[in-house]
N, C-alpha and C positions, 0 to 999 in steps of 0.2 A: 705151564699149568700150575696153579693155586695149589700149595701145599695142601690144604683143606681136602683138595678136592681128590689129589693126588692118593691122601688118608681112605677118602671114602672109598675107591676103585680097587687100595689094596686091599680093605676090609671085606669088599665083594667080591674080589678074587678067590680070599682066605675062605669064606664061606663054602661058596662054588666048590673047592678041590676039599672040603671038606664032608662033602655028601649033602651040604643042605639042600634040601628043591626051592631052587628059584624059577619066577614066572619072570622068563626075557622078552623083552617086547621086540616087535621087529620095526627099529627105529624112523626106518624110511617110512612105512606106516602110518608110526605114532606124530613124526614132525607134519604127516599132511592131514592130521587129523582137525575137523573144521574148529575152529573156536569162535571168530566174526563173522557174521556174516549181516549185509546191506543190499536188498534185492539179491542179485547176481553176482554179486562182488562179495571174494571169500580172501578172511585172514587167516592163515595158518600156525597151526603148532608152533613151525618154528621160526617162525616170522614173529608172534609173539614173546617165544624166550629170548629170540634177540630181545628185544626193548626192555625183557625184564631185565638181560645181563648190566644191558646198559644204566640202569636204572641204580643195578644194586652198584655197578661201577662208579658211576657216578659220585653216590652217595660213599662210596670209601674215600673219591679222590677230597670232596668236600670235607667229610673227618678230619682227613689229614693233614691239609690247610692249616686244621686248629691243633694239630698235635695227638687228636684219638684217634681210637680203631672203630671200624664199623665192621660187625660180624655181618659176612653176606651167605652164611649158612642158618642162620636164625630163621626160623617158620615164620614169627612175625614180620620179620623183614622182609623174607621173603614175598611173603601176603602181600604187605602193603608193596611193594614192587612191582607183585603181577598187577595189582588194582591199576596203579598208577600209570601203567603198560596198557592197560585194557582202556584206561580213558582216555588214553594219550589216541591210540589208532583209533578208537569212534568219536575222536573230535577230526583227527585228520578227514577220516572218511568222508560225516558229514559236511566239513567246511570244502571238501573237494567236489560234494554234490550241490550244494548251494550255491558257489561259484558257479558253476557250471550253470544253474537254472540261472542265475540272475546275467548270464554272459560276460562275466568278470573274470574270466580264467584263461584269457585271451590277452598278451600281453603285447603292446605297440613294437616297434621297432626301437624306439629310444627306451623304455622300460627293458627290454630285451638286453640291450649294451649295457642298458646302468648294471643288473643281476650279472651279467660274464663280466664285467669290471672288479664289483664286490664280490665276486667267486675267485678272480683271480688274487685279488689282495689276501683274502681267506686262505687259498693254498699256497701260498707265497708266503703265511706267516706261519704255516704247518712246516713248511721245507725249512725255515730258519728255526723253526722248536727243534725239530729233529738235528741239523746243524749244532745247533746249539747244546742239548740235552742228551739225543742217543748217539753222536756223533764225534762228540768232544774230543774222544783219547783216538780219533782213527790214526789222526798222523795226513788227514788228505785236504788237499785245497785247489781252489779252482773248481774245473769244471768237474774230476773226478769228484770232488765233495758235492758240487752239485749233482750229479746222477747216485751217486752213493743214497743221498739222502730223497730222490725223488724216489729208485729202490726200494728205500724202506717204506715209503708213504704206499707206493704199489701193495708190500709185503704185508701192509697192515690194512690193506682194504680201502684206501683211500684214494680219491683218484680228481682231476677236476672237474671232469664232468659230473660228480656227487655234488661239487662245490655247486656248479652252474643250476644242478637243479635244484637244490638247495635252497639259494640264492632268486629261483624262479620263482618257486611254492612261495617266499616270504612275501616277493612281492603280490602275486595272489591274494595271499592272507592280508597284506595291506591294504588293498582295495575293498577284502570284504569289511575289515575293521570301520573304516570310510565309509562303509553302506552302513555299516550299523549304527555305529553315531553320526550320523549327518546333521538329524535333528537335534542335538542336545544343545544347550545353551541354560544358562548360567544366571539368573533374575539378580537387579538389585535387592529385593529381600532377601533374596539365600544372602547374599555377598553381607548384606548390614548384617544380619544373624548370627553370621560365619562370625564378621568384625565384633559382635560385643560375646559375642563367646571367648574368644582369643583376649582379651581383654580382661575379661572377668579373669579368667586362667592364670593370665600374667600378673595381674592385681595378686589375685592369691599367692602366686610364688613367691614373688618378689617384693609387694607392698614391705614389707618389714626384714628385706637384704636388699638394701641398695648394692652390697657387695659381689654378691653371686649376679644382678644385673649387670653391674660393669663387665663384670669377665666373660658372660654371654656376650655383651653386645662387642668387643672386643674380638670374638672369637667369630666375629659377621654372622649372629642369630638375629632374626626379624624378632622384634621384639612390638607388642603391644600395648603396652602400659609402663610408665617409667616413674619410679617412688621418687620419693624426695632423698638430697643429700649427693645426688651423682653430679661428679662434673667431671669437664672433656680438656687434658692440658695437653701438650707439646711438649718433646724436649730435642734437649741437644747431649748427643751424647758422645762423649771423648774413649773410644777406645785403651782398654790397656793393647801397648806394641806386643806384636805377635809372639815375641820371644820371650818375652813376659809373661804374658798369659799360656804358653809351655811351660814355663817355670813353675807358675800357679798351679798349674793342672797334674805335672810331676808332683809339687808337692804332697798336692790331695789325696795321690793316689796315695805313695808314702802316707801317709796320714790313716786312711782308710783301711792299710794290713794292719799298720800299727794298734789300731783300733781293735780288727780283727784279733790280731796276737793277743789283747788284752782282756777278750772276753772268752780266747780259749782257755789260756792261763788260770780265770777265774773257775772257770766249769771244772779245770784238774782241783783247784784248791777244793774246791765247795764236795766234788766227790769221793776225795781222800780224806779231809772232814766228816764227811757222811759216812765212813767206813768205821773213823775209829771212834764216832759216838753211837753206831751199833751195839745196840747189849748182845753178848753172846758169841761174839768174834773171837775166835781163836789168837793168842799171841804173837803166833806167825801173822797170820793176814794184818793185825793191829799194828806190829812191826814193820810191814812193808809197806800198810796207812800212810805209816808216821815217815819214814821213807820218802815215798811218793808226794808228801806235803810237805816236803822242805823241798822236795827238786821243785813242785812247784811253785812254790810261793819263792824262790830263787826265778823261773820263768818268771812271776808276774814282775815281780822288780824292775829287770830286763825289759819287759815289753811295757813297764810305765814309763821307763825313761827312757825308751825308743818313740812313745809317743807324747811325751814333753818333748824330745828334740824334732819329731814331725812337727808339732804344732809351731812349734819357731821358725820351722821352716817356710811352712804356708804362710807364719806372718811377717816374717824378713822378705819371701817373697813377693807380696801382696804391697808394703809398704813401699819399695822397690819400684814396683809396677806404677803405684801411683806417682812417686819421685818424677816417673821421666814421663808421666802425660800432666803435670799440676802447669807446668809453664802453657801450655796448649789452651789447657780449661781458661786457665787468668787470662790470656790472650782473648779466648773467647767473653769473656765477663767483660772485661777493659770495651771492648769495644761495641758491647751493648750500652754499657755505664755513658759510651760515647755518643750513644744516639743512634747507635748504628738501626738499621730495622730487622727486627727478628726474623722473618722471614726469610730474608737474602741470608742470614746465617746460618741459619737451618737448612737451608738450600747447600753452602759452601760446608758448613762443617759437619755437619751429623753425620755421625756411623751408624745409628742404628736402621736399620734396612724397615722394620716394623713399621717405623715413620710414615713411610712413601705411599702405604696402604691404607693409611687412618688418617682420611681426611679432614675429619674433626677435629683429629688426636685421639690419645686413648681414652676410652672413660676410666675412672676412678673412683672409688667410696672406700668408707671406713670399713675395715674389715675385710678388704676384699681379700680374695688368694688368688695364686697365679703370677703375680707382680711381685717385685725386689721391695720387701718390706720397707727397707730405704727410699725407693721410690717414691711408695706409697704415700709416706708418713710426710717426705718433705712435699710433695702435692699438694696433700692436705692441709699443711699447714702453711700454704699462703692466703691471704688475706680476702683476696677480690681478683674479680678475672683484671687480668695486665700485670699483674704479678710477676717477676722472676726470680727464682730463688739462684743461692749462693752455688757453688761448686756441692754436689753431694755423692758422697763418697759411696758406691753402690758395693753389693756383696759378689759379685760376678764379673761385671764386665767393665768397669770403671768409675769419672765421671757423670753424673746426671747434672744439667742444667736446664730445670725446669719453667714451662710457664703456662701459669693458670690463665685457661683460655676463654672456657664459659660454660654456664651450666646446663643442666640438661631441666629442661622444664618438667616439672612433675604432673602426671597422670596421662589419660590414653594418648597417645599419638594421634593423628588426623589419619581421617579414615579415606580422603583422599591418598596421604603419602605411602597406603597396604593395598588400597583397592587391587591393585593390578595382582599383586602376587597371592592375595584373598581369590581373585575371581580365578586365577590360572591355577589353581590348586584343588576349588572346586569344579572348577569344569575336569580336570584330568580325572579327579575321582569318579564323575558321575558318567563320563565317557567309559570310563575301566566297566562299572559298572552296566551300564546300557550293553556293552559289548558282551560283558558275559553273561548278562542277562538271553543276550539272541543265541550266542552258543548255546548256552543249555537246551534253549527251545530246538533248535537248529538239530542239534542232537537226538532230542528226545522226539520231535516228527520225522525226523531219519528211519526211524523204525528198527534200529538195529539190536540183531538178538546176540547175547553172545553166553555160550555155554564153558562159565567159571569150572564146573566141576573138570571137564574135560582139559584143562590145560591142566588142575593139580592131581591129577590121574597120573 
C-alpha cells in the first residue's frame, strides 16, 4: 500500500475514534454504482477506478523514467486520470460495437494463431521482467524460477489468457483502423507542397550554416535544401593501440581531479579573502581568515603542480600513442603516394567503423561541430576533390588520412530523390487523422452517457 495512502486511512481512523461523524459508504454499493452506460451495457464504479489507478500508475512509472515524482493524490491529477479513464472505456465500448455492426470482430483462424503467438511472446517477456527485476536475489533457477515467477505473474493479476485477449481486441481494432482509412491516399499536389514547404524550411535553417547541415546530414537527417560550402570526404584512420589509448584515458582522468582540486583550492582562497576584507570582523575570525588563507593557498600550490604534472602526463602519453602508430600511418601514405587505389585501402586499413555507414563519406563545412576540429580544418583545407592530405594528428583517436571526395551541390535536392519519404509521411498523417476523425464520430453516435459526478462522489 502507497504510503500516501496509508497517511490518509490512518488520518481517518484518528478522526473516527475521535468522535467525529463520518458518513461511510457501503463500498460494495458504491463500486456498482453505474457510471457508463451504452444501451444495455454498463461500466461500473469500480471497473472505472481500476483504469483511473492505472492511469495515475502509469503516469508515476513515466516520471520516473526521467528522474521526477508524479503526485497521484493531486485533485488535478487526479481529474485528469478519471477523464482520461472515461474516454479510454467509451472508446473501447464504441469501437467494440462498430466492430460488431460492420462484422469485423470475427477473427479467421490464422489471425487467431497470429494474437495467441503475440500473447504468448508478451507473457513470456513478463515472466523474464519478473525473473529479471522482482526475482533477482531469490537464489532460484530452473524450473522453480520458472514457476516462482509465473506465481508472481498470477499474484499480481496477470495471466495469458489476459495476454490472448488482449492480443485479440488489437487485432479487432486493426481491422477497424483498415475500415477507416481504406480511402485515404496522398495527391501529387500535397506531395509537391509538402516538397517546397520542407525546402523553404531547410533554406531557412541552414541557407547561412553549411556547418549545422553537415552534422545533420551526418547524423542521417533527410535534408531538403543543401547551401553552399558543404563537401563529403573519406578518411583512413590509424587507431592509437589499445594500451595506449588506456594510458590516454587514465591520464585525463588524472588530469580532470586535478583540475577539480584546482578550482576547490581557489573557492577556499577567494572565501578566506572574502572573510578578512569584511569590514566589521572580529580579530579572532580575521585570525582564522588569515589562517585558513595560507592553508589554502599552500592547497592551491599543491594542486597547481599536480596539475602541470597531469598535463605532462596526458601529453607524454598522447605523444607515445602516436610514436607507435606513425610507422602504420607512413605505410599507409607510402603506398597511396605508390598508386595504390584508395578504396582498396580504406577497405584494408580503416578503423574508423563510422566509415562503413557513410557512403558518401562524411559531410563537412566550416564551422561545423561535432567533428575533431583537426579533422575538420585538414578537410577543408584540401584543394579539390582527389585530394589526400598528410598524416593528421587527431585530438582523440589518432591518425586522420583524409580525402576530398566531392561536393555537395548547392540548393533543393530533387524532389524525385524525397518523394517516397514526402508521400509516406503524408499519408501516415492523414490516415492518423481519418482514423480519429471516425473514432470520434464512432463515439459520439454510440450514444453514450456517462455520469462524471457519480464516480467523484
Amino acid at each position: 500500500m502507497r504510503k500516501k495512502a496509508l497517511l490518509a486511512m490512518l488520518l481517518a481512523l484518528t478522526l473516527l475514534l475521535s468522535g467525529c461523524a463520518l458518513i461511510v459508504k457501503d463500498e460494495a454499493v458504491d463500486n456498482a454504482t453505474e457510471i457508463i452506460r451504452m444501451g444495455d451495457q454498463v461500466i461500473t464504479k469500480d471497473k472505472v477506478k481500476t483504469e483511473v489507478q492505472n492511469q495515475l500508475d502509469s503516469m508515476a512509472y513515466y516520471y520516473s523514467l526521467y528522474g521526477s515524482s508524479f503526485d497521484m493524490t493531486s485533485p488535478e491529477n487526479i481529474a485528469a486520470a478519471q477523464e482520461e479513464a472515461v474516454n479510454a472505456l467509451k472508446k473501447d465500448l464504441a469501437l467494440t460495437a462498430k466492430a460488431a455492426e460492420l462484422g469485423l470482430d470475427k477473427l479467421t483462424a490464422e489471425e487467431e494463431e497470429k494474437a495467441k503467438t503475440t500473447a504468448q511472446e508478451s507473457y513470456d517477456g513478463s515472466l523474464e521482467y519478473v525473473k529479471t527485476n522482482l526475482l533477482k536475489d531469490s537464489g532460484l533457477e530452473g524450473e522453480a524460477l520458472n514457476k516462482a515467477a509465473a506465481d508472481k505473474l498470477t499474484e499480481l493479476g496477470v495471466s495469458l489468457d489476459d495476454y490472448i485477449e488482449s492480443a485479440k481486441k488489437t487485432a479487432v481494432d486493426d481491422k477497424l483502423r483498415e475500415y477507416a482509412i481504406k480511402d485515404v491516399a496522398v495527391t501529387d499536389e500535397e506531395i509537391k507542397a509538402e516538397y517546397d514547404s520542407r525546402v523553404e524550411k531547410d533554406k531557412e535553417t541552414y541557407g547561412e550554416n553549411a556547418g549545422s547541415w553537415a552534422s545533420a546530414a551526418n547524423n542521417g537527417t533527410t535534408l531538403y535544401y543543401t547551401p553552399a560550402g558543404v563537401r563529403r570526404v573519406k578518411q583512413i584512420l590509424t587507431k592509437f593501440k589499445e594500451e595506449d589509448q588506456t594510458a590516454i584515458d587514465d591520464a585525463k582522468k588524472a588530469q580532470t581531479d586535478a583540475n577539480t582540486a584546482v578550482t576547490a583550492a581557489n573557492a577556499k582562497v577567494s572565501a578566506a579573502q572574502e572573510t578578512i576584507d569584511t569590514e566589521g570582523v572580529t580579530e579572532e575570525i580575521k585570525a582564522q581568515a588569515e589562517a585558513d588563507l595560507k592553508a589554502a593557498n599552500e592547497e592551491l600550490e599543491k594542486a597547481n603542480m599536480d596539475l602541470e604534472a597531469a598535463n605532462k602526463a596526458v601529453e607524454d602519453a598522447t605523444n607515445k600513442a602516436f610514436e607507435n602508430i606513425t610507422a602504420d600511418a607512413d605505410e599507409i601514405l607510402q603506398k597511396l603516394k605508390d598508386g595504390e587505389d584508395w578504396q582498396k585501402l580504406m577497405d584494408e586499413k580503416n578503423q574508423d567503423p563510422g566509415m562503413k555507414t557513410q557512403e558518401k563519406g562524411y559531410a563537412v563545412a566550416a564551422g561545423m561541430t561535432g567533428f575533431d576540429t583537426a579533422f575538420v580544418d585538414a578537410a577543408m583545407a584540401l584543394a579539390k576533390p582527389g585530394d589526400v592530405s598528410d598524416k593528421v594528428k587527431g585530438s582523440s583517436y589518432g591518425y586522420y588520412i583524409i580525402r576530398y571526395d566531392s561536393d555537395e551541390a548547392e540548393g533543393a535536392v530533387s524532389l524525385d530523390d524525397v518523394k517516397e519519404t514526402i508521400s509516406s509521411a503524408l499519408l501516415s498523417t492523414k490516415q492518423n487523422e481519418a482514423y480519429n476523425a471516425a473514432v470520434d464520430q464512432w463515439v459520439e453516435e454510440a450514444g453514450i452517457k456517462v455520469d462524471m459526478n457519480a464516480l467523484k462522489n
